[in-house]
N, C-alpha and C positions, 0 to 999 in steps of 0.2 A: 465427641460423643457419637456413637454408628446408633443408626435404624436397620434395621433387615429389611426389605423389598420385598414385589414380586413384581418386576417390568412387564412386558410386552415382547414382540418379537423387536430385535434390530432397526427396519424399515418401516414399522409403526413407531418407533420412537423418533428416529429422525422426522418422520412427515410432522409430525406431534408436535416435536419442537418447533421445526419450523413455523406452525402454526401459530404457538404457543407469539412466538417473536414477532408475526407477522400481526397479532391482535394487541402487544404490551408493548411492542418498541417503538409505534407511532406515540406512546401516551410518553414515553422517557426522553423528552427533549431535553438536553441542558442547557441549562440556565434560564430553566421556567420561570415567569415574573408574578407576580401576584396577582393573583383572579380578582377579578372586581365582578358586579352584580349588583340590579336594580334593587332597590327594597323591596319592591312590589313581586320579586319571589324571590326573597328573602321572608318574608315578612305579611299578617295581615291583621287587618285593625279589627279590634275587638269589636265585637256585636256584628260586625259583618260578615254572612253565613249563608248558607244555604240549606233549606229545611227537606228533609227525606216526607214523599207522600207515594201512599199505597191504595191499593182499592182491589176489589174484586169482580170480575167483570165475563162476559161470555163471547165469544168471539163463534159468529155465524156465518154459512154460506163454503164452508169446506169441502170438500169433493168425496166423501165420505171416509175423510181420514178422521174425524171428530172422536169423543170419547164414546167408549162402551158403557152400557147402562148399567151391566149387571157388575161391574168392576169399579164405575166411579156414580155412585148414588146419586151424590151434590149434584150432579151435574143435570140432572133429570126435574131435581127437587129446585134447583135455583130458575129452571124455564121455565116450570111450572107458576113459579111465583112472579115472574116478569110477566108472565102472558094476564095473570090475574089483574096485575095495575092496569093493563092494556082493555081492560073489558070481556076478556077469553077467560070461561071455565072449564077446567079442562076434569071432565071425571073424577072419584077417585077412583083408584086402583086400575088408570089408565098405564099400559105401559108403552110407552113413545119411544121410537126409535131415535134416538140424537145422533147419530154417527155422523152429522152435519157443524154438531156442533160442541164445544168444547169451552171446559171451566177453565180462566184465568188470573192471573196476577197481575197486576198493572201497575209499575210504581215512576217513579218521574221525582225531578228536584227542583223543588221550589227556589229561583235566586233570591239575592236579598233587593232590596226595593221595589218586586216584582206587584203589578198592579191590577185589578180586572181587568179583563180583557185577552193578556200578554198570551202569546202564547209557549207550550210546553212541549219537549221533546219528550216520547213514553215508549218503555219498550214493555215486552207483552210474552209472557213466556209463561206454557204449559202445566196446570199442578193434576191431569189426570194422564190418562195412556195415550191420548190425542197422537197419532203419524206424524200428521205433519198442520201446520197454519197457514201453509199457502192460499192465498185468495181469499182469505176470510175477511170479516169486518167485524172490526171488536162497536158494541154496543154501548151503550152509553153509560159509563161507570164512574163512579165518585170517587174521588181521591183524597182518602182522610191523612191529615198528620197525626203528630204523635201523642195530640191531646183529644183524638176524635172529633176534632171540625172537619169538614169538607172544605176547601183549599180550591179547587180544580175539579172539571170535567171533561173526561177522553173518552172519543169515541171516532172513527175513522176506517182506513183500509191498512191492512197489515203491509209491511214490507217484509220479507223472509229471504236473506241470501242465500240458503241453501236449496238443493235439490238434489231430488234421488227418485228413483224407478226400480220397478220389479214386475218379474213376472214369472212366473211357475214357479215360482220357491227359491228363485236366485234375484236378490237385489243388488242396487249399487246407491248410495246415499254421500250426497258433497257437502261439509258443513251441517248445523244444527237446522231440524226443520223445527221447532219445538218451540221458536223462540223468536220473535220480529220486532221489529218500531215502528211508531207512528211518528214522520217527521211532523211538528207543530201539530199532534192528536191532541193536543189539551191545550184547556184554556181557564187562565185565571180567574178564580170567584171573588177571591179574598184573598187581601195581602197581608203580610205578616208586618208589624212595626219592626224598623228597625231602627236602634237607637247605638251611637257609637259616639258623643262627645255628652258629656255630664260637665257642667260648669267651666265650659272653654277648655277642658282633658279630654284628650283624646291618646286610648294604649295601643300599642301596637303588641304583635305578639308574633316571637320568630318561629319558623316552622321548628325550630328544634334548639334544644338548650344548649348554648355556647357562650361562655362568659366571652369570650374574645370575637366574635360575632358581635356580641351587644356589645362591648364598647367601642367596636370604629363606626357601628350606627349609629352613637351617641357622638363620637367626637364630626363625624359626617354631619349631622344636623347642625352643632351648635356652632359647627363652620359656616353652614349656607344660611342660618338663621338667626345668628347671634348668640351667648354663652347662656345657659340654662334655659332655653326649649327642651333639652332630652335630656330625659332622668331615668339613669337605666335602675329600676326595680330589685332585677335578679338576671337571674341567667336567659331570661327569657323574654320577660315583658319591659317594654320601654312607656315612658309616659311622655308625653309631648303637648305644649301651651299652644293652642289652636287660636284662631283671632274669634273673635264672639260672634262679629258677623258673618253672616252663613254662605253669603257669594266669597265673601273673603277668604272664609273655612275652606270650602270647596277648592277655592285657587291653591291653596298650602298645602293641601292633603294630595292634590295632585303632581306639586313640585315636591312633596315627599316620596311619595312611589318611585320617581323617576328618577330620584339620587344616586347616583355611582356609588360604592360602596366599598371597599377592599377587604379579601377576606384572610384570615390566620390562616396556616398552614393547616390541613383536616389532619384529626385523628388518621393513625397509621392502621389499616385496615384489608385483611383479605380473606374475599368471599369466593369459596367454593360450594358447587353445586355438586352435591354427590350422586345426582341420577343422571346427569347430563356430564358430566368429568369438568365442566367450565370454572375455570380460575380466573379471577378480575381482582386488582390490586391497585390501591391510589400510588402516586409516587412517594410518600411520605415513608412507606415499607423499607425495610433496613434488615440486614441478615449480617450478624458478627459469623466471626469467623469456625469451623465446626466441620468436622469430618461424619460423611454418608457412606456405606457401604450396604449394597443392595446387589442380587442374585437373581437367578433364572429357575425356576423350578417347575416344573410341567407334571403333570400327572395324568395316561389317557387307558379309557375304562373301553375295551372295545367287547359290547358281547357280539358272540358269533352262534347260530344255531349248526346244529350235525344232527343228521337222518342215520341211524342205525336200522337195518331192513334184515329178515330173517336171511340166512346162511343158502336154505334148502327152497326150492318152492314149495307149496300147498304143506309147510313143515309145521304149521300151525303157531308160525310164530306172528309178531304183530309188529308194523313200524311204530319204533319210537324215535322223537323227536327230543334231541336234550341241549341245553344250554350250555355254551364255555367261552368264558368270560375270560377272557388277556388283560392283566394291568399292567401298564408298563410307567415307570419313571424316572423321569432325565435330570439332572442336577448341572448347572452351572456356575461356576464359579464366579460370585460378587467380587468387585473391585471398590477399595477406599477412596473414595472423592473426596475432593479437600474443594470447602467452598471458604473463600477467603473473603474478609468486611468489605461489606457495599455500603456505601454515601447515598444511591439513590434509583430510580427505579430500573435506568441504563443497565446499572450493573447487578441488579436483584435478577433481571429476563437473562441477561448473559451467563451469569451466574448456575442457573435453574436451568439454559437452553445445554448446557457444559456438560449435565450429567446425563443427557439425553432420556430424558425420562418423560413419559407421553404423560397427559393431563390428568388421569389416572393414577397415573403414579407419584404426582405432584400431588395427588390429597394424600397419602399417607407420608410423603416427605414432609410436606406443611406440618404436620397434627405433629410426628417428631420433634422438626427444629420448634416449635409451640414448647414444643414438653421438654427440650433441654434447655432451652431458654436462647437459643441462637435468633430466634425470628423476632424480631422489633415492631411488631402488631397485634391487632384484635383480630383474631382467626376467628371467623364466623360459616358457621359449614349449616346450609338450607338442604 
């Protein structure tokens, strides 16, 4: 079955390929052995989570990059109301310049067993016109979860990577100034219960659904533990008999994490990127055999201006100026490529490096061999 093309020049395909071989041919070793991997990222035990908290908060002491008043109202209206808890009345229909200071977001993640006291890493990013956050110090704001408790309290000095200058109308800006952290800015109020064994059961639960995943983690435990500890559920959740006692629990759950594991061959899989041309392929990919034929075809639109000026002088004629546009178009002649069955990822890059076809042009060859049925994967295009 033929695709039609449209390559590149010659010398961008070669560099392309080579490229192409130089990023896929480290991953096509032969006679790759079976991956193994801990449980512990394989896998995480139920009820053990980490909770999203948010808060709203002002960050002061800015160099007059702060927000403008007349464009971010909040931001006038939220100072006015901190300065009031403070004992400060401030007029009405006072209007304050804030360019100092600026309305924020502050949110941060709660770990699981986290305790009063613990502290929190927060980052701190911009919801008005705010330049920049450099030097400020975020004020003291509450951090609700998602049942509106207050959780946590941040408040500290910004850190901001970025930076940038201007002056007369020409700036230069490195990285986000809009947006900072507070390393350990918060601190825990309240901790969340966490509960992960119910009558000596304890689930585990894979990052992702693979029947042949769960059962060498099942046959893995009931090797290191004895036969019916691990009862795989489904494709996903495992169940496992934990000892009652809770020093003991603890010691099991930690020689469970740390079990070797051996995994099934993945899903055969290839993801291109179509703003960036990047092609990444597991070795599992497979290309039966199947004829490509693709071309060169150019198209180039040159306008050109011409000045016509009268013949005579003072003849009362006028310069005009008119447009003429050249198109020109080059055709060359596509050749039949015969890609022949590949066993494995070796000969998928060799295969692919053969037609010299730059990473670009391997997305509309992908999407092809996809649609004649030659390509032995999930073609997943971001």
């Amino acid at each position: 079955m033929a695709a039609s093309l449209i390559p590149l020049s010659f010398l961008s395909r070669r560099l392309a390929a080579g490229a192409l071989a130089l990023c896929l041919g480290a991953l096509a070793l032969p006679g790759a052995v079976q991956a193994a991997e801990r449980i512990k990222d394989l896998a995480s035990f139920t009820g053990v989570r980490e909770n999203q908290l948010i808060g709203y908060g002002l960050v002061v002491g800015l160099d007059g990059s702060g927000d403008q008043v007349r464009q971010t109202p909040f931001t006038q209206q939220s100072l006015t109301n901190m300065l009031s808890q403070l004992g400060v009345t401030v007029p009405q229909g006072t209007n304050m310049q804030v360019k100092n200071v600026a309305a924020v977001m502050v949110t941060a993640r709660l770990p699981a067993f986290a305790q009063p006291g613990q502290s929190l890493d927060v980052v701190v990013s911009s919801m008005g016109n705010a330049k920049s956050l450099r030097g400020g110090t975020l004020l003291m704001t509450p951090l609700k979860g998602a049942n509106g408790q207050v959780y946590a309290l941040a408040q500290g000095n910004l850190l901001v990577g970025g930076a940038g200058a201007s002056q007369g109308g020409a700036s230069v800006q490195v990285n986000q100034l809009n947006g900072g952290t507070i390393p350990d800015g918060a601190i825990v109020e309240r901790g969340v219960p966490t509960t992960y064994a119910q009558n000596g059961m304890v689930r585990l639960e894979l990052n992702s659904s693979d029947f042949g995943i769960a059962q060498n983690v099942v046959a893995a435990l009931n090797r290191k533990f004895g036969a019916q500890t691990a009862t795989a559920l489904n494709g996903r959740t495992i169940e496992l008999r934990a000892p009652a006692d809770p020093k003991a629990q603890l010691a099991f759950l930690s020689q469970v994490e740390n079990l070797q594991v051996g995994l099934p061959p993945a899903r055969a899989r290839v993801v291109v990127n179509a703003r960036t041309g990047s092609v990444v392929m597991n070795r599992t990919v497979t290309i039966d055999e199947a004829a490509i034929a693709y071309g060169n075809l150019s198209v180039t639109i040159s306008p050109q201006q011409q000045v016509s000026q009268p013949t005579t002088p003072f003849g009362g004629g006028e310069t005009v100026v008119t447009q003429n546009t050249q198109i020109e178009m080059r055709s060359e002649g596509g050749a039949i490529q015969r890609v022949t069955t590949s066993a494995n990822l070796a000969d998928v890059v060799r295969a692919l490096n053969a037609l010299g076809a730059t990473p670009q042009d391997l997305l509309s060859i992908l999407q092809n061999l996809k649609s004649a049925g030659a390509l032995r994967a999930d073609l997943e295009v971001i």
